[in-house]
C-alpha positions, 0 to 999 in steps of 0.5 A: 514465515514467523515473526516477532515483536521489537521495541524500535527498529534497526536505523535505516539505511538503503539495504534496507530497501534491498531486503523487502526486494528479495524478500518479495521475490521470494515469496513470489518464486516460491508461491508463498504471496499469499496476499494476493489470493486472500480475499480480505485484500480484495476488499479495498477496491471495492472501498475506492472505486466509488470515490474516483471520478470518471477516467481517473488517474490512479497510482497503484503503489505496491500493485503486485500482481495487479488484480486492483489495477485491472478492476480499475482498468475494466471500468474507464480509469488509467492506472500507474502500478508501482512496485519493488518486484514486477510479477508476470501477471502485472506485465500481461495486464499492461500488454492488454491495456498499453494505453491506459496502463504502465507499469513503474519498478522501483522503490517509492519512496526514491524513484522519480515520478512526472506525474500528479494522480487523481487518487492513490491506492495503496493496498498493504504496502505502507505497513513494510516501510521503515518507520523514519520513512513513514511521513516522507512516504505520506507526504511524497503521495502529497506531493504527486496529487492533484487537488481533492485527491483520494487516497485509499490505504490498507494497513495492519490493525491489531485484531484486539483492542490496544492503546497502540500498535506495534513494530514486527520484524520477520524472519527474513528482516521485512519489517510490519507495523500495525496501527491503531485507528488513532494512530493512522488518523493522527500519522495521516493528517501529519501529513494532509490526509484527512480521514474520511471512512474506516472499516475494519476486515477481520482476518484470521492470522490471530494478530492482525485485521486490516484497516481500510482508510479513505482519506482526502487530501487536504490543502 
């Protein structure tokens, strides 16, 4: 799918949430996720686990076909998968682990949550958001954390060097955001994350790598 560069983006209203629906029904009807094989994805998983603490509760947001929530799984920690579109493949993982994992379909930003997590990953989810919602976003995952929580965030970075990032817009209307390292240290600590490590995983799109953030809640 082809997309292209605007300079700010269409106002906000709930619609919005409806098109990154469909949009991601459709690339799961038509096989065309390819996030969920690309190894580069992979990566952050790795990038987490040593930072949570035994029997975690983790919230998965934007979980997809669950492959992360089921490594997290396979070592002790109980998982919240949340995400617009439940795939097949989330739904047998949580019939596997019914006590240690439930699966949450619905939009972030509005569904309710009775929970506060010990850690939070968020694996390429954040970077589609609307940007009038970005801190209301960080600042939810605030909210539904427990003290000293982790966070672990996957985002767009320009593959080459640049003052700042840049808003996409795809052919189906889903919109991207790439960030800056600057950027996504000053947007996260905003919002009480502060930023404790980053890697960057080079990809071969010819416009974006991904930034893999561990960030720290702070009080």
């Amino acid at each position: 799918m082809s997309h292209k560069k605007i300079s700010s983006p269409p106002s906000f209203d709930n619609n919005y949430v409806i098109t990154l629906k469909n949009s991601f029904e459709s690339s799961y009807e038509i096989f065309d996720d390819v996030w969920s094989q690309e190894p580069a994805m992979r990566q952050i998983i790795d990038f987490i686990l040593p930072k949570l603490e035994k029997n975690s509760q983790v919230l998965d947001v934007g979980a997809g076909k669950g492959y992360d929530a089921l490594k997290m799984l396979q070592i002790g920690h109980r998982v919240d998968a949340l995400d617009l579109v439940i795939p097949k493949e989330l739904k047998s993982i949580a019939r596997i682990w019914p006590q240690r994992m439930s699966y949450i379909q619905g939009d972030f930003i509005s569904i309710d949550l009775d929970k506060r997590y010990d850690a939070v990953l968020d694996n390429g989810c954040f970077h589609h958001q609307h940007p009038d919602l970005y801190l209301d976003y960080l600042n939810k995952l605030w909210r539904h954390t427990c003290k000293n929580a982790v966070l672990a965030i996957n985002l767009f970075t320009p593959c080459c060097e640049t003052k700042s990032g840049t808003l996409w817009k795809q052919d189906d209307r889903r919109l991207t955001r790439d960030f800056t390292e600057e950027e996504a240290i000053k947007m996260l600590k905003t919002a009480k994350w502060e930023v404790e490590e980053i890697k960057i995983v080079k990809r071969h799109s010819g416009t974006h790598d991904y930034m893999l953030i561990i960030a720290r809640r702070i009080e």
